[in-house]
MARROKE-929936 format. One line per 2 residues: number of its first residue (from 1); their letters; for each residue x, y, z of N, C-alpha, C, CB. Coordinates in nm, 2 decimals. Each point is the difference from the previous one (the first is absolute). Glycine has a CB too. Layout:
// MARROKE-929936
NUM	A	X/Y/Z/X/Y/Z/X/Y/Z/X/Y/Z  ...
//
This chain:
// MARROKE-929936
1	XX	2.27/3.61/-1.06/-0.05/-0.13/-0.03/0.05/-0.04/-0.14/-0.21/0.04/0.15  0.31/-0.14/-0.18/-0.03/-0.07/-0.08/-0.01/-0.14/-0.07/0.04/0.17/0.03
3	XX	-0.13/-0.18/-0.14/-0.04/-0.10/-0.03/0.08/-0.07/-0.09/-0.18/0.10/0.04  0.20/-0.20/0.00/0.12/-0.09/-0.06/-0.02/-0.11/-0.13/0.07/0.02/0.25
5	XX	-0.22/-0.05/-0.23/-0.06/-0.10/-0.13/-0.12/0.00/0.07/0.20/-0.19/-0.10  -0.29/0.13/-0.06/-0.14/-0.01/0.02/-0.01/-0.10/-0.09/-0.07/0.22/0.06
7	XX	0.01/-0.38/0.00/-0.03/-0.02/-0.11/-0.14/-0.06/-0.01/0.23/0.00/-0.04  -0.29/0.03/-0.09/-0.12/-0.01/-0.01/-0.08/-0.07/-0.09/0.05/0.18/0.09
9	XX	-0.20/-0.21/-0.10/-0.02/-0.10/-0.11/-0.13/-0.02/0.02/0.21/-0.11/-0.03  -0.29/0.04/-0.08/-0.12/-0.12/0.02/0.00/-0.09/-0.04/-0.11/0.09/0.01
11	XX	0.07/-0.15/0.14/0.04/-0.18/0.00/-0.13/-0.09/0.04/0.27/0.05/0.08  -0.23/-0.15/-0.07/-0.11/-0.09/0.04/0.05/0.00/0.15/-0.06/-0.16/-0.24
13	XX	-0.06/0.09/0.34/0.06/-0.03/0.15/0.16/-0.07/-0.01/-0.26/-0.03/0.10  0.32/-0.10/-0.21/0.10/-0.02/0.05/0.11/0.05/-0.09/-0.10/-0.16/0.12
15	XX	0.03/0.24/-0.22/0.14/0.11/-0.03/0.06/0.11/0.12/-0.10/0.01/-0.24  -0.03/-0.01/0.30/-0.01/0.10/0.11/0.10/-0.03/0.10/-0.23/0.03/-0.03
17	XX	0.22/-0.19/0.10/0.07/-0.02/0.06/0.17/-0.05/-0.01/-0.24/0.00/0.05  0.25/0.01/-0.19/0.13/-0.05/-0.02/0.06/0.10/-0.03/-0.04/-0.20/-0.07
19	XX	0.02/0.33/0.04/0.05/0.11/-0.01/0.01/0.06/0.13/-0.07/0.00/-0.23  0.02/0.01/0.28/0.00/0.06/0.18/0.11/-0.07/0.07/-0.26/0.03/0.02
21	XX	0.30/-0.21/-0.09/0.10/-0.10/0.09/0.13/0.04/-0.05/-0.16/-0.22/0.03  0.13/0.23/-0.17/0.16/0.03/-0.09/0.06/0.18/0.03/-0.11/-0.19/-0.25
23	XX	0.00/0.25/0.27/0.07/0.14/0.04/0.03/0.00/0.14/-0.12/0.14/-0.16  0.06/-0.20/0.23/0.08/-0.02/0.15/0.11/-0.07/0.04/-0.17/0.02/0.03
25	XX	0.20/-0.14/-0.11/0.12/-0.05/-0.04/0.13/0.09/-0.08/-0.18/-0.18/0.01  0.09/0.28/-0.07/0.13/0.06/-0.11/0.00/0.11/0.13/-0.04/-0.03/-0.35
27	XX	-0.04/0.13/0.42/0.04/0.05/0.14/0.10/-0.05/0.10/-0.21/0.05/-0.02  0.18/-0.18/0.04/0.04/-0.01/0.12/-0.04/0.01/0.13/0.11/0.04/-0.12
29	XX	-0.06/-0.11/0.23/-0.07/-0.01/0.11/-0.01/0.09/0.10/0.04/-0.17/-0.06  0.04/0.30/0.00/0.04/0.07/0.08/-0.14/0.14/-0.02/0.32/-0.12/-0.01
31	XX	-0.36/0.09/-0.12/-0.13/0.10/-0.05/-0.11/-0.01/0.07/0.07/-0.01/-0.23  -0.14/0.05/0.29/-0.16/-0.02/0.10/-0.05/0.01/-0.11/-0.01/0.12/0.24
33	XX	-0.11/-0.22/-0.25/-0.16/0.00/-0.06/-0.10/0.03/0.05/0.05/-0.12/-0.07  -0.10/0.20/0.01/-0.13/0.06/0.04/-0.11/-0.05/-0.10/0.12/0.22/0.09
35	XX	-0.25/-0.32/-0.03/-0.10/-0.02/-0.13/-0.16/0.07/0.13/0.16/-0.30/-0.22  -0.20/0.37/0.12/-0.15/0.05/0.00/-0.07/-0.14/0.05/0.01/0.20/-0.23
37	XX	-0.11/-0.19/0.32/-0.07/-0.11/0.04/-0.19/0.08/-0.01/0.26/-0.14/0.19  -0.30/0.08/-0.29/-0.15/0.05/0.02/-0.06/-0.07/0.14/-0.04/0.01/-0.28
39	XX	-0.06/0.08/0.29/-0.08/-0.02/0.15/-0.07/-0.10/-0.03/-0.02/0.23/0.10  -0.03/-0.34/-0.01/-0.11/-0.11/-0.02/0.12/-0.15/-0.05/-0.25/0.21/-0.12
41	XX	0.19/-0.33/0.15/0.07/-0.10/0.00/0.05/-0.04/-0.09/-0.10/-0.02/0.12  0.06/0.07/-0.23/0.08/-0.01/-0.17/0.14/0.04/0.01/-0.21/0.06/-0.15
43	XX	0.23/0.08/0.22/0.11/0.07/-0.01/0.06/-0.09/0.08/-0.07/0.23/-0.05  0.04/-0.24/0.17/0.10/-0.05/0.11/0.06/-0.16/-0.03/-0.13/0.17/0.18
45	XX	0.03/-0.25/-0.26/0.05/-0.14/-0.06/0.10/0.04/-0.17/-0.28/-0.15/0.14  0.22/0.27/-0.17/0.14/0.02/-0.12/0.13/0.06/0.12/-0.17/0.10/-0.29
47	XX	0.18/-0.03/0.34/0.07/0.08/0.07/0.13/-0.15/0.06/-0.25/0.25/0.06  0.14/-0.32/0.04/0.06/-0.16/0.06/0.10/-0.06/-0.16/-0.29/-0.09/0.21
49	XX	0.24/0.08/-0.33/0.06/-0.08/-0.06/0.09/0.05/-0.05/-0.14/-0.09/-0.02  0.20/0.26/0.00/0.08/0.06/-0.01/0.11/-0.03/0.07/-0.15/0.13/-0.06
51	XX	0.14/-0.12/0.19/0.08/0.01/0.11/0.09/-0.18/0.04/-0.22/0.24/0.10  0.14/-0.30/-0.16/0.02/-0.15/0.01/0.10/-0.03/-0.14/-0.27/-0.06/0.14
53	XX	0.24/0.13/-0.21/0.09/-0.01/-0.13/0.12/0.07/-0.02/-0.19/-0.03/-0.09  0.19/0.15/0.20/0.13/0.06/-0.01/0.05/-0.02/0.13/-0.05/0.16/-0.17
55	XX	0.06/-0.28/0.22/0.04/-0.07/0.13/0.18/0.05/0.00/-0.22/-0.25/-0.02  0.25/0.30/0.14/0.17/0.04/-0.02/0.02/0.13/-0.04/0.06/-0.22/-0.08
57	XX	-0.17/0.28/0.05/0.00/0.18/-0.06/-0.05/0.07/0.12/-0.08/-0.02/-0.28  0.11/0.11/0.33/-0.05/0.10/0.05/-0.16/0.07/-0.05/0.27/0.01/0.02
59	XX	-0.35/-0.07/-0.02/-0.11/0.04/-0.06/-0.17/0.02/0.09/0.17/-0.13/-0.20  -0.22/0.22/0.16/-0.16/-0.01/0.10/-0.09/0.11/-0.12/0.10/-0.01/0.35
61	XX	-0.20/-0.03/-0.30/-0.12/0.03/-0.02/-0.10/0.10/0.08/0.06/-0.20/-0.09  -0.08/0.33/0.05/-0.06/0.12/0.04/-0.12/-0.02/-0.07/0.20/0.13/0.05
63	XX	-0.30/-0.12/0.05/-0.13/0.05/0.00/0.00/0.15/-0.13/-0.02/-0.09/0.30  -0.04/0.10/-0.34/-0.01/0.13/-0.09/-0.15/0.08/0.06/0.13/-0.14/-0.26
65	XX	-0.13/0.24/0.29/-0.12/0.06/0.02/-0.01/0.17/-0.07/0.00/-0.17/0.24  -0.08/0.23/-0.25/-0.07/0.09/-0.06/0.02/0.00/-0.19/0.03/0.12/0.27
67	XX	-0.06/0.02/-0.27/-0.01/0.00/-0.15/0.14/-0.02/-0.05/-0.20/0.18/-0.01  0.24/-0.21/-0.14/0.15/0.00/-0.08/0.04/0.18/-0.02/-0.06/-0.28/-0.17
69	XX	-0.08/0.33/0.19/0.04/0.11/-0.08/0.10/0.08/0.17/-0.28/0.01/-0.26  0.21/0.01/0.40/0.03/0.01/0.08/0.10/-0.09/0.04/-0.18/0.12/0.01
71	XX	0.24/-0.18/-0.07/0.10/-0.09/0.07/0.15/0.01/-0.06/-0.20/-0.16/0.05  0.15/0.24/-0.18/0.09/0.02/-0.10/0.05/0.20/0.05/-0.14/-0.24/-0.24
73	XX	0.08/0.29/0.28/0.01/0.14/0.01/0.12/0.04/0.10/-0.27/0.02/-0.04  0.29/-0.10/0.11/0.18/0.03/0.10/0.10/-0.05/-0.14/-0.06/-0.10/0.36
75	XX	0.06/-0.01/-0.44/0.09/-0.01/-0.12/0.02/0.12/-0.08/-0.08/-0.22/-0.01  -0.08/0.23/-0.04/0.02/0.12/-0.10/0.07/0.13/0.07/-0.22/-0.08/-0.12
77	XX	0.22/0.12/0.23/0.06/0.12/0.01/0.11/0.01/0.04/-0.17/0.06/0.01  0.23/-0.15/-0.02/0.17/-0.01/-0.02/0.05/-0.02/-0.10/0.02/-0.07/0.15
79	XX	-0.09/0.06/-0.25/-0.02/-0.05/-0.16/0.02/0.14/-0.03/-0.16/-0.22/-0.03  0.03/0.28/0.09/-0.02/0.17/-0.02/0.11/0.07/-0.02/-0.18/0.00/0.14
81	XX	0.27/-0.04/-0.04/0.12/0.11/0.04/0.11/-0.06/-0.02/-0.09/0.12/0.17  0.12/-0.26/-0.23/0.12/0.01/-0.05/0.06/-0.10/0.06/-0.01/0.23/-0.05
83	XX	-0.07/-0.30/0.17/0.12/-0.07/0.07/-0.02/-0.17/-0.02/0.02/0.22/0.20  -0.06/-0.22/-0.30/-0.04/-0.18/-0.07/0.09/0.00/-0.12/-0.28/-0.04/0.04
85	XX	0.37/-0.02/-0.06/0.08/-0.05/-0.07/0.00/-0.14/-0.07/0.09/0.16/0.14  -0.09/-0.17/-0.26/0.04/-0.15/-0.05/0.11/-0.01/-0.12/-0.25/-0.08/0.06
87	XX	0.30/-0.04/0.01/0.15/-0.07/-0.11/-0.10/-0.02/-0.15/0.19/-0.21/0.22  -0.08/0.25/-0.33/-0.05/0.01/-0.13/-0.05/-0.20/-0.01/0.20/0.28/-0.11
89	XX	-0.29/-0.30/0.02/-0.03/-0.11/-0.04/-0.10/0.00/-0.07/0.09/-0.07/0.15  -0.11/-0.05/-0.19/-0.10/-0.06/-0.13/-0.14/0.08/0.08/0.13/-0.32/-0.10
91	XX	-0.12/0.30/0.26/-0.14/-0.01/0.02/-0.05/0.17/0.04/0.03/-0.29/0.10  0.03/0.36/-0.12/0.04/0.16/0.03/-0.16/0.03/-0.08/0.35/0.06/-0.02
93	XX	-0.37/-0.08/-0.10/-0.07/0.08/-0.04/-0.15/-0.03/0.01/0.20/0.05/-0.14  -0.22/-0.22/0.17/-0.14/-0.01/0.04/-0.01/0.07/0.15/-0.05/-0.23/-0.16
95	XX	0.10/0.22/0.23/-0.01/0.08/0.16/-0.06/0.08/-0.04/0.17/-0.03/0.14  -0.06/0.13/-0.20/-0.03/0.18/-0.03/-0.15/0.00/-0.03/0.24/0.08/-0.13
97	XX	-0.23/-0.16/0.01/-0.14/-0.02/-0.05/-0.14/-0.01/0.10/0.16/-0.12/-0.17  -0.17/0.05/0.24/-0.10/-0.09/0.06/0.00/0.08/0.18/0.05/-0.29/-0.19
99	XX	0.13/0.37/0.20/-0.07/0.13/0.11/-0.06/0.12/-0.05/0.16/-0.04/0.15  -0.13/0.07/-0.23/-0.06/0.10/-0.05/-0.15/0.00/-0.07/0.23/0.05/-0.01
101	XX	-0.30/-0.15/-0.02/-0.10/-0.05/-0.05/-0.09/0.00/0.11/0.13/-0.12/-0.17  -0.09/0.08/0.27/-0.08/-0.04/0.17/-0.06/0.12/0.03/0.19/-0.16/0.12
103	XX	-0.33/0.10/-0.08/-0.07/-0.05/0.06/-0.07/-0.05/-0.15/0.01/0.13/0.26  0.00/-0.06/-0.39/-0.08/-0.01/-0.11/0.03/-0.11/-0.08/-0.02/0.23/0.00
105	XX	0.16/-0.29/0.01/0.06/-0.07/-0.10/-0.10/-0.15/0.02/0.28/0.13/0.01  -0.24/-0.23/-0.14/-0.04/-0.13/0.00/0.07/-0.09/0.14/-0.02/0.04/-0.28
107	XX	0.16/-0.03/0.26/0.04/-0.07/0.14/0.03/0.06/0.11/0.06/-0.13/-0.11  -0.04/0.07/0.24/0.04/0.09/0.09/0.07/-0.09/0.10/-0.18/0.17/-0.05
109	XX	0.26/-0.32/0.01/0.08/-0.07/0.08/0.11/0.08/0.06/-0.06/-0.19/-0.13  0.13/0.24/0.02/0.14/0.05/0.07/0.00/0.12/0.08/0.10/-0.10/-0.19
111	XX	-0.18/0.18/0.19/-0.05/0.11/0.08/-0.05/-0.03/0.13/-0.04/0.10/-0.18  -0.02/-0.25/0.19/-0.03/-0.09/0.14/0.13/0.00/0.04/-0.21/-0.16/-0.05
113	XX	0.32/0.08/-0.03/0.11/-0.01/0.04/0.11/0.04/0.09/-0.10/-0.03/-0.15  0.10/0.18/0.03/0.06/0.07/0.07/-0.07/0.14/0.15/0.13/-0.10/-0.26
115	XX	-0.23/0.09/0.24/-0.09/0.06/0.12/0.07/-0.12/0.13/-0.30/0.09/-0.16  0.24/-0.20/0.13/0.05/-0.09/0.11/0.15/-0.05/0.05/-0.20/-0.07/-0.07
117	XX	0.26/0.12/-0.03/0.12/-0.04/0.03/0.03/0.12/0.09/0.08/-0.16/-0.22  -0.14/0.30/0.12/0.07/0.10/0.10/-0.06/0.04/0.16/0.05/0.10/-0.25
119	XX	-0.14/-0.16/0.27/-0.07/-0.04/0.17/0.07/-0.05/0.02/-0.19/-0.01/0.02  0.29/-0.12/-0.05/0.06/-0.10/0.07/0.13/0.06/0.05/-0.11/-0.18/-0.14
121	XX	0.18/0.22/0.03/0.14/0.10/0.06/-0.05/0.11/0.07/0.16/-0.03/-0.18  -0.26/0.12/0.18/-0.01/0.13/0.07/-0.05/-0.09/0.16/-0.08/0.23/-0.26
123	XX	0.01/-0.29/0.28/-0.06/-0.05/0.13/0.16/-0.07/0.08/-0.31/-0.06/-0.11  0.42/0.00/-0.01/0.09/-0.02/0.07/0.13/0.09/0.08/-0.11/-0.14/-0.15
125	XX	0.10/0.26/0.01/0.05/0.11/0.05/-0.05/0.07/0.15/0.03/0.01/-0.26  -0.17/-0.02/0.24/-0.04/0.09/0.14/0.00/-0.10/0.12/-0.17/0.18/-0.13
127	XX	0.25/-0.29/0.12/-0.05/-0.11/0.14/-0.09/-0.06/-0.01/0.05/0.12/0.13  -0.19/-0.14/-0.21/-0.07/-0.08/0.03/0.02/-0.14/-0.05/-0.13/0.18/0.02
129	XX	0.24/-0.22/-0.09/0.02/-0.13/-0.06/0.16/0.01/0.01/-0.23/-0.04/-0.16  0.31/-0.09/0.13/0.10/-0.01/0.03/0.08/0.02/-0.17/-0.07/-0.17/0.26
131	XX	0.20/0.27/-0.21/0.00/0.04/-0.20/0.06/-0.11/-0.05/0.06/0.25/-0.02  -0.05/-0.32/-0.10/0.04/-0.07/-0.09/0.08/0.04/-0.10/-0.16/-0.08/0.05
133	XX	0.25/-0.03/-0.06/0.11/0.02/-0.11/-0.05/0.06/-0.13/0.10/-0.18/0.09  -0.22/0.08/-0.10/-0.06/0.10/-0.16/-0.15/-0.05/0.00/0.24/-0.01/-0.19
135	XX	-0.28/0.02/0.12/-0.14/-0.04/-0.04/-0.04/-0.02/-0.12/-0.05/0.09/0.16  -0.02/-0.17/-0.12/-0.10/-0.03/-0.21/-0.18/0.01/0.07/0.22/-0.30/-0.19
137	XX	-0.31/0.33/0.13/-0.14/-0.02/0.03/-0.03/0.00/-0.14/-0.05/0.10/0.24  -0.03/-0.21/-0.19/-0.11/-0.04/-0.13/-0.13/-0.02/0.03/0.15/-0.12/-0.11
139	X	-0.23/0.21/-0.03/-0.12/-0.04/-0.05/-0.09/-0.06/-0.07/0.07/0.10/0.05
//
């Protein structure tokens, strides 16, 4: 597995959204999106406005269910052994930072991230979803 970019931040909702439009644009159409959809009508009316905004992308919205910490544990143990890889970059050292910190650390976006991204390729790998050129998921 490797990780090609991360990029990360705190924003307001439409920093939020303009950074999610501009990295999908600097991707390409050819990159699948993956965004986290909280359960209950909030999620699914943010989730709708997502999907409406990246009109022409390859993009959907997954339900998220159980704990982060159990959702993150098939990531970590490929992490464990060696087989997670990332391209050197600016954003190399908060990752390191903020997986290794997890479950204890202050944040825990990009560990959502990459937990979910890595469900998305492994469920593709085994047949249950159709594989993609690439992927991005955001938190």
């Amino acid at each position: 597995i490797y990780i090609a970019d991360m990029v990360r931040g705190r924003w307001g909702p439409d920093g939020v959204e303009n950074t999610i439009k501009q990295t999908a644009q600097m991707d390409g159409k050819s990159v699948s999106i993956r965004l986290p959809q909280d359960p209950g009508q909030a999620g699914k009316s943010q989730a709708k406005n997502f999907i409406t905004m990246l009109s022409g992308f390859n993009v959907k919205a997954e339900t998220v269910s159980g704990d982060k910490i159990t959702r993150a544990q098939p990531f970590a143990a490929q992490v464990n052994i060696g087989n997670v890889k990332m391209l050197r970059g600016d954003w190399n050292k908060a990752l390191i930072e903020e997986l290794r910190n997890f479950p204890n650390g202050t944040h825990d976006d990009q560990v959502d991230a990459c937990s979910d991204g890595f469900t998305e390729l492994n469920e593709a790998r085994i047949g249950k979803k159709p594989a993609t050129a690439g992927s991005r998921t955001y938190q």
